[in-house]
MARBA-767690 format. One line per field, with one value per residue (C-alpha): z, x, y. Coordinates in pm, 1 decimal, decimal comma, always signed. Last residue first. Layout:
REM residues N
c3 <- c(Z/...)
c1 <- c(X/...)
c2 <- c(Y/...)
***
This chain:
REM residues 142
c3 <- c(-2861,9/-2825,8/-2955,5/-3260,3/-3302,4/-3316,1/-3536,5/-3721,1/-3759,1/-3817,7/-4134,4/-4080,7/-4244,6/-4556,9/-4680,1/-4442,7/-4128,1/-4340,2/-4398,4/-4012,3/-3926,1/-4065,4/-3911,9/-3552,8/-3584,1/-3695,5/-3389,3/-3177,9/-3250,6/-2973,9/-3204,2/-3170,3/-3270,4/-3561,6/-3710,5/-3674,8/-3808,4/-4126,0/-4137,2/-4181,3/-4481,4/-4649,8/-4617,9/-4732,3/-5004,6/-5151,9/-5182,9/-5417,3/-5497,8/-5176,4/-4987,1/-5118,4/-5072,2/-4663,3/-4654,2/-4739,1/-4557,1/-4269,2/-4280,8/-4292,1/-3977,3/-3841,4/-3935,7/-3726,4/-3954,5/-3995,9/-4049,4/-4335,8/-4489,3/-4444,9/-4604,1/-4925,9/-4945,2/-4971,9/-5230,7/-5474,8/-5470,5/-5596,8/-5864,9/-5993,6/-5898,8/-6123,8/-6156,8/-5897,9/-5705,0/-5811,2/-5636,0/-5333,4/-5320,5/-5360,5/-5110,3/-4829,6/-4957,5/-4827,4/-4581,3/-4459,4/-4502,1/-4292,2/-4474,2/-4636,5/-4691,3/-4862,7/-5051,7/-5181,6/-5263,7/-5454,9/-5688,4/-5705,5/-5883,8/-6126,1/-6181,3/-6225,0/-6487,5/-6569,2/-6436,4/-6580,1/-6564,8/-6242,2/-6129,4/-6102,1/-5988,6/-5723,4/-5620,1/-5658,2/-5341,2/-5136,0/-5170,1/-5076,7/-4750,3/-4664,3/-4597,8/-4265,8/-4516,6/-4545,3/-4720,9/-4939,0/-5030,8/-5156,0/-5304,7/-5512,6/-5580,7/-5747,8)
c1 <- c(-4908,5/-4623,5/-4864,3/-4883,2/-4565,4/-4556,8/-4791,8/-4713,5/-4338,9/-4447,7/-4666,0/-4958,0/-5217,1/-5019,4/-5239,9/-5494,3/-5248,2/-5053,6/-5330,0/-5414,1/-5072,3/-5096,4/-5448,9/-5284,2/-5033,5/-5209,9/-5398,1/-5085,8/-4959,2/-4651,5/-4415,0/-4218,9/-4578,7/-4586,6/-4254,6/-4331,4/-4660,2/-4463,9/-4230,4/-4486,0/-4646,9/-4367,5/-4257,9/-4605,5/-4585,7/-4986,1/-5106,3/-4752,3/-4771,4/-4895,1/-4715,9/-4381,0/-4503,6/-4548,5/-4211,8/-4010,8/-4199,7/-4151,0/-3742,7/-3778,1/-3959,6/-3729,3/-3384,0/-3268,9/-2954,9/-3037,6/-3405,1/-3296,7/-3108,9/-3435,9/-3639,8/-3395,9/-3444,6/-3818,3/-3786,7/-3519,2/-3728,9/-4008,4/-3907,9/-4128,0/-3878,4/-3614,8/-3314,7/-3415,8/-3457,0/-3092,0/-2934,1/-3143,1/-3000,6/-2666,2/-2663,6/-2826,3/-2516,6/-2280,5/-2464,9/-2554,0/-2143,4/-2252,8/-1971,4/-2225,2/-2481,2/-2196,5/-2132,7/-2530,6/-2521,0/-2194,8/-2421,2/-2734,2/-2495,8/-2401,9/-2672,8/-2823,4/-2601,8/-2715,2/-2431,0/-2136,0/-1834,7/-1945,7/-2087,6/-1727,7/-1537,5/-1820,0/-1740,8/-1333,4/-1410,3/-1594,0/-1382,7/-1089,8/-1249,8/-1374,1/-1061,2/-1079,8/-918,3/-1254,6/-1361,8/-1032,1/-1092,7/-1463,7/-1363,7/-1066,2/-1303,0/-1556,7)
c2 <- c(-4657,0/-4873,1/-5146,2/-4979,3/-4931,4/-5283,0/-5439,0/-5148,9/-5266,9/-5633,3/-5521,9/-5834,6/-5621,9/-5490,8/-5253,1/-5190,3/-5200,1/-4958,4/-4714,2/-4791,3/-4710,9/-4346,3/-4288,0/-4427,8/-4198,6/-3875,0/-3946,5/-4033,8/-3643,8/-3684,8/-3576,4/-3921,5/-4073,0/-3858,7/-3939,7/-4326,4/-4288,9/-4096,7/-4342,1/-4653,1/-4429,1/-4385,9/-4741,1/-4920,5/-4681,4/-4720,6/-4398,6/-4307,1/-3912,9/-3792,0/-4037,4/-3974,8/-3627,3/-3685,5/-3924,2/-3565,9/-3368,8/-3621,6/-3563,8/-3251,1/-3239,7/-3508,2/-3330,5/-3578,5/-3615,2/-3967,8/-3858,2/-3644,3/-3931,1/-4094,6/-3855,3/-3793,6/-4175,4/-4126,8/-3751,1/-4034,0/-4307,7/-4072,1/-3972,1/-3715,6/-3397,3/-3525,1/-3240,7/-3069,1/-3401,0/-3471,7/-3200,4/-3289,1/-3626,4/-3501,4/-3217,2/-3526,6/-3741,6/-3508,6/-3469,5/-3805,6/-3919,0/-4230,7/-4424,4/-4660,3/-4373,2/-4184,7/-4528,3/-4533,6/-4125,6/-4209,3/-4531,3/-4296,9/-4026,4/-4304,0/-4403,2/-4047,1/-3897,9/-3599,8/-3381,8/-3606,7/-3394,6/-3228,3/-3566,5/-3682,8/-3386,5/-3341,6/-3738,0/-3614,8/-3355,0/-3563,6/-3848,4/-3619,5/-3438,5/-3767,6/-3902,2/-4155,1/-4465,6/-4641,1/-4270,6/-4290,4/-4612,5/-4532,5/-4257,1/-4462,5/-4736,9/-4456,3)
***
């Protein structure tokens, strides 16, 4: 993984991209380690690369839900924002009480222009964690 990670920091992503499929080609199953090349994608903004990964692995683990929320945010890097907010919406399906999901999915919506969605979303936040900075101030935004 140091050699990836060298060649990315040295402008090859071509390379690391090619020896991180050696990698998880030899070790399919092997979720740490696939968590650790998604982490130094994200790192060297290789979104997707590390968007292929992510989805790889939900096939492989559909309940985890760490993996569908960060599969949501590489999506929203790629401003694949409707993606992106399928992603945070079974997060929140699954988990009622991800402070995260839920504060992405207000965020979505109110770039969408659906402020009632919004304002619902927030509120779950607002009920959860009542002094959330980032509802605070969305929801003044709004």
């Amino acid at each position: 993984l140091d050699l990836c990670q060298e060649l990315l920091q040295a402008g090859e992503p071509r390379y690391a991209r090619q020896l991180f499929s050696q990698i998880i080609s030899k070790q399919p199953k092997n979720t740490q380690m696939a968590e650790k090349i998604v982490d130094i994608c994200m790192e060297s903004k290789e979104y997707a690369f590390a968007l292929k990964l992510l989805k790889r692995m939900i096939s492989d683990f559909p309940s985890n839900m760490d993996l569908l929320f960060q599969t949501g945010l590489v999506c929203e890097l790629l401003e694949d924002h409707d993606s992106a907010l399928e992603h945070f919406l079974s997060v929140d399906q699954n988990e009622y009480n991800h402070v995260a999901a839920k504060l992405k999915i207000a965020t979505l919506y109110f770039k969408k222009d659906k402020i009632l969605q919004a304002d619902n979303y927030l509120n779950s936040v607002l009920k959860i964690d009542p002094e959330n900075a980032e509802a605070l101030a969305l929801r003044r935004l709004m």
